[in-house]
ChimeraX commands (.cxc) that place a marker at each C-alpha (Angstrom):
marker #1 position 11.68,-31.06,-6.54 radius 0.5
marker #1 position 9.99,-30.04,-9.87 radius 0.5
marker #1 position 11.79,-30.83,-12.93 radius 0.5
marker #1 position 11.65,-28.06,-15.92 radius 0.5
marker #1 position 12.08,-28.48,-19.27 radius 0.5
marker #1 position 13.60,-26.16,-21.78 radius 0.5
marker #1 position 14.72,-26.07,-25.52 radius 0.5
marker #1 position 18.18,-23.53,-26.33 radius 0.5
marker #1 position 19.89,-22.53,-29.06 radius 0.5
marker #1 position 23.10,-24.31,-30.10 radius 0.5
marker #1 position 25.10,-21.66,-28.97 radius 0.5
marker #1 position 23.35,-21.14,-25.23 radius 0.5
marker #1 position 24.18,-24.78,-24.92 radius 0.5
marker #1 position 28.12,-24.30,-26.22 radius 0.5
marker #1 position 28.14,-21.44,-23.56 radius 0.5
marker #1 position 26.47,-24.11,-21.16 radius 0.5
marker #1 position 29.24,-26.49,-21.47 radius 0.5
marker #1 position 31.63,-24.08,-21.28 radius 0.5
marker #1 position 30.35,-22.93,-17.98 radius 0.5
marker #1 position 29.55,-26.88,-16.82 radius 0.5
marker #1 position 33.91,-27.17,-17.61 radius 0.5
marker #1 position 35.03,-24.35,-15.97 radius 0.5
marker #1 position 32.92,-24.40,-12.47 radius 0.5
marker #1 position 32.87,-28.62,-12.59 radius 0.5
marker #1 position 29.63,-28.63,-12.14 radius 0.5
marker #1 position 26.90,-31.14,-13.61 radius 0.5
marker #1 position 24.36,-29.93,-15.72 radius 0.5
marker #1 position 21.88,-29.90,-13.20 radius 0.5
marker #1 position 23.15,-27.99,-10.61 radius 0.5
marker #1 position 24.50,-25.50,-12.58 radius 0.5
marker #1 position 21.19,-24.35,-14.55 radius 0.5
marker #1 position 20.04,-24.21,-11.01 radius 0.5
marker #1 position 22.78,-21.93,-9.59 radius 0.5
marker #1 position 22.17,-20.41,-12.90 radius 0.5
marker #1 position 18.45,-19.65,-12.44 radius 0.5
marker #1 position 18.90,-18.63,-9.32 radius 0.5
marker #1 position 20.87,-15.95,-9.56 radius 0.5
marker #1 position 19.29,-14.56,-12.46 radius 0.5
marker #1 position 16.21,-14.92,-10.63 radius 0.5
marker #1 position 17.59,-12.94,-7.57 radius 0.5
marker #1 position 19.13,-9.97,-10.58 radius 0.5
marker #1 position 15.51,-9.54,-11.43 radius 0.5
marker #1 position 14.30,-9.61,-8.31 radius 0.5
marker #1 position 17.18,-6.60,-7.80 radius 0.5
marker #1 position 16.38,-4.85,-10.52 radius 0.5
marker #1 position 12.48,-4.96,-10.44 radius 0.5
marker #1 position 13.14,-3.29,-6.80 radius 0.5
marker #1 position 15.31,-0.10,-8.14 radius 0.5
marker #1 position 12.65,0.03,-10.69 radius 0.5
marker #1 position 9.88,0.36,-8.01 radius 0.5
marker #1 position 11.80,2.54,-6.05 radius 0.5
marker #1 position 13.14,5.02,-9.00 radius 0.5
marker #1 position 9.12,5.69,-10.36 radius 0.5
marker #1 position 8.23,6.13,-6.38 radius 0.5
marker #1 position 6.51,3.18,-6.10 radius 0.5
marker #1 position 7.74,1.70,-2.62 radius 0.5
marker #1 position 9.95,3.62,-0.24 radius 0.5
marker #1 position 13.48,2.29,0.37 radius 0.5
marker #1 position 13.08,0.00,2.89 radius 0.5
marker #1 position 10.73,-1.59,1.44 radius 0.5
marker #1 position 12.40,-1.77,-2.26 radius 0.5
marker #1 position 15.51,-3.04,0.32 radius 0.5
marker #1 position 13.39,-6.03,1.04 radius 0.5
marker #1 position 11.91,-6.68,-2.19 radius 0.5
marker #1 position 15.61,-7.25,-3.03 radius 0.5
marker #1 position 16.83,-9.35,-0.28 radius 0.5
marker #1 position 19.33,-6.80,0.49 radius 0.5
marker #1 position 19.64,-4.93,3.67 radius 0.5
marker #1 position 19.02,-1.38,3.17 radius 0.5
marker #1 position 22.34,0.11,2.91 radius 0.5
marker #1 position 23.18,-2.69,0.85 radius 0.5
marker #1 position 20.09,-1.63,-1.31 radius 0.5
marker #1 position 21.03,2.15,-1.03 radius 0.5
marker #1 position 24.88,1.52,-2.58 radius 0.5
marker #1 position 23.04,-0.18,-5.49 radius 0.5
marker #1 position 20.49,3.21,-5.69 radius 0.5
marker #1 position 23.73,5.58,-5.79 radius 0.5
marker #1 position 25.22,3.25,-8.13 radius 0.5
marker #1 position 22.52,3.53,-10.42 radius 0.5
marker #1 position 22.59,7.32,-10.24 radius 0.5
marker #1 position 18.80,7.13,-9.22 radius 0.5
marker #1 position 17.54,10.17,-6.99 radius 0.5
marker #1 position 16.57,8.21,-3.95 radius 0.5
marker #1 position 16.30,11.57,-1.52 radius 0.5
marker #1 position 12.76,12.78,-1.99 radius 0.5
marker #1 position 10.11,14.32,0.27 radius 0.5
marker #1 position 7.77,11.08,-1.08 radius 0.5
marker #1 position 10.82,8.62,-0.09 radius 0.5
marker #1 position 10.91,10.15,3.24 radius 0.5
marker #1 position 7.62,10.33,4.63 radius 0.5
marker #1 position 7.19,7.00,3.40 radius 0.5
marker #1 position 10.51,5.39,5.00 radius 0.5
marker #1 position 9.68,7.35,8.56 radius 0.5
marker #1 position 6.35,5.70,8.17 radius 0.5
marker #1 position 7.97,2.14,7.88 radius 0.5
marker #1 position 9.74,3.20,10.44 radius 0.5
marker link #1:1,2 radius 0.2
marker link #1:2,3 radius 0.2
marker link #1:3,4 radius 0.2
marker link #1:4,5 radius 0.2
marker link #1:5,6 radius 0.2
marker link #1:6,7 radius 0.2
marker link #1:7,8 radius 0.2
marker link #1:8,9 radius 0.2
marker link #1:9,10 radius 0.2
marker link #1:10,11 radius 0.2
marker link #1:11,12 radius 0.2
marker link #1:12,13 radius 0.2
marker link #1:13,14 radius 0.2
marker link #1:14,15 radius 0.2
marker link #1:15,16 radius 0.2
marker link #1:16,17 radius 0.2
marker link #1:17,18 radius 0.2
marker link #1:18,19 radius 0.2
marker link #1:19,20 radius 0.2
marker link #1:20,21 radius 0.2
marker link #1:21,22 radius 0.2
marker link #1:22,23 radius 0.2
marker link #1:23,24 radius 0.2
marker link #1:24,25 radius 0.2
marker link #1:25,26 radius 0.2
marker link #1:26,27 radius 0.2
marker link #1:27,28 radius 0.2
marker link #1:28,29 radius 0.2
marker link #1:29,30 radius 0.2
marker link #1:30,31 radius 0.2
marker link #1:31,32 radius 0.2
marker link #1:32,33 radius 0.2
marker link #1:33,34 radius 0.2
marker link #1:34,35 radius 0.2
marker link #1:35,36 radius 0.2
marker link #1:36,37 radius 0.2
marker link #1:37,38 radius 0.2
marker link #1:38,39 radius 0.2
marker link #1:39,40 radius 0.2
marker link #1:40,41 radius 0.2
marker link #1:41,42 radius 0.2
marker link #1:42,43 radius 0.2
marker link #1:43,44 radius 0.2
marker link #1:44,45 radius 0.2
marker link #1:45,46 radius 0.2
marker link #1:46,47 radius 0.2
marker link #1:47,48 radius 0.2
marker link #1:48,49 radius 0.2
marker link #1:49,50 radius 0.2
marker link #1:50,51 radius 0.2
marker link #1:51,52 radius 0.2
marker link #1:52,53 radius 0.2
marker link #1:53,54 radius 0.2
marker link #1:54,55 radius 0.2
marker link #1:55,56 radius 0.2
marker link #1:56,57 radius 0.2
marker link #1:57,58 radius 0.2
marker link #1:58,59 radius 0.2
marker link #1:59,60 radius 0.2
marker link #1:60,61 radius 0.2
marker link #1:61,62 radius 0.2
marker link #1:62,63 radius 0.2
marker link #1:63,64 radius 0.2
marker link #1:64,65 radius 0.2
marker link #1:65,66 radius 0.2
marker link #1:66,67 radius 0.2
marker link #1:67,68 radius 0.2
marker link #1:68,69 radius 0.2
marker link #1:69,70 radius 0.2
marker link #1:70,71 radius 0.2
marker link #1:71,72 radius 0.2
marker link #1:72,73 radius 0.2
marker link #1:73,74 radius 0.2
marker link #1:74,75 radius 0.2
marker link #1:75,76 radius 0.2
marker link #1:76,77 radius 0.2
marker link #1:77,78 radius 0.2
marker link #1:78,79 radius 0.2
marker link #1:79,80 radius 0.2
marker link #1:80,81 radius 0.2
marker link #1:81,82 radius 0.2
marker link #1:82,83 radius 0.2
marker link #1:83,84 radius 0.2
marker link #1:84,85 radius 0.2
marker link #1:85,86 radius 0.2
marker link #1:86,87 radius 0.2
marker link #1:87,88 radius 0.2
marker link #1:88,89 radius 0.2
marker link #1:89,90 radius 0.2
marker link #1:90,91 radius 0.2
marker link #1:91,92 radius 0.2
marker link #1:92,93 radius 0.2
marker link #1:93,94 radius 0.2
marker link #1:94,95 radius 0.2
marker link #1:95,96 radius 0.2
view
C-alpha cells in the first residue's frame, strides 16, 4: 500500500483527534475512511454536475457515482436539477 504524506493546519489536526476519540480509530485508518469517503462525495458530485450541463445521460452519471440509478435519480430530485429532458432521454433509451 502507498503511504502519503501531508502537512495540516493546527486546527484540521485538533478536529483529527477529535474524530480519532470519538470513532476509536488510529490515525491511520481513519484518514483512510476519511479519504475515502470524500473521495466517493466528489465522485457524487462531479456526476450531478455532468448530468445537470447534459453531459452524460442518467445512467451513465448513475455509474460514474457508484450508485444505482434510482439511487442516483433521488440525489437528482434532491438537488432540484431538471433531469427530464428530450437530450436525457434519447440518450438513456440509447444506453438502454
Amino acid at each position: 500500500m502507498p503511504t502519503i504524506s501531508t502537512r495540516v493546519p493546527e486546527d484540521l489536526e485538533a478536529e483529527l483527534e477529535a474524530y480519532l476519540e470519538s470513532e476509536r480509530l488510529d490515525r491511520s485508518t481513519a484518514v483512510r475512511k476519511l479519504l475515502s469517503e470524500g473521495l466517493e462525495e466528489w465522485h457524487t458530485e462531479r456526476a450531478l454536475e455532468r448530468f445537470a450541463d447534459g453531459d452524460v445521460s442518467l445512467i451513465k452519471a448513475a455509474e460514474l457515482a457508484g450508485l444505482s440509478v434510482w439511487e442516483f435519480a433521488d440525489l437528482v430530485e434532491d438537488a432540484d436539477d431538471a433531469w427530464v429532458s428530450s437530450d436525457h432521454l434519447e440518450a438513456d433509451l440509447d444506453e438502454l
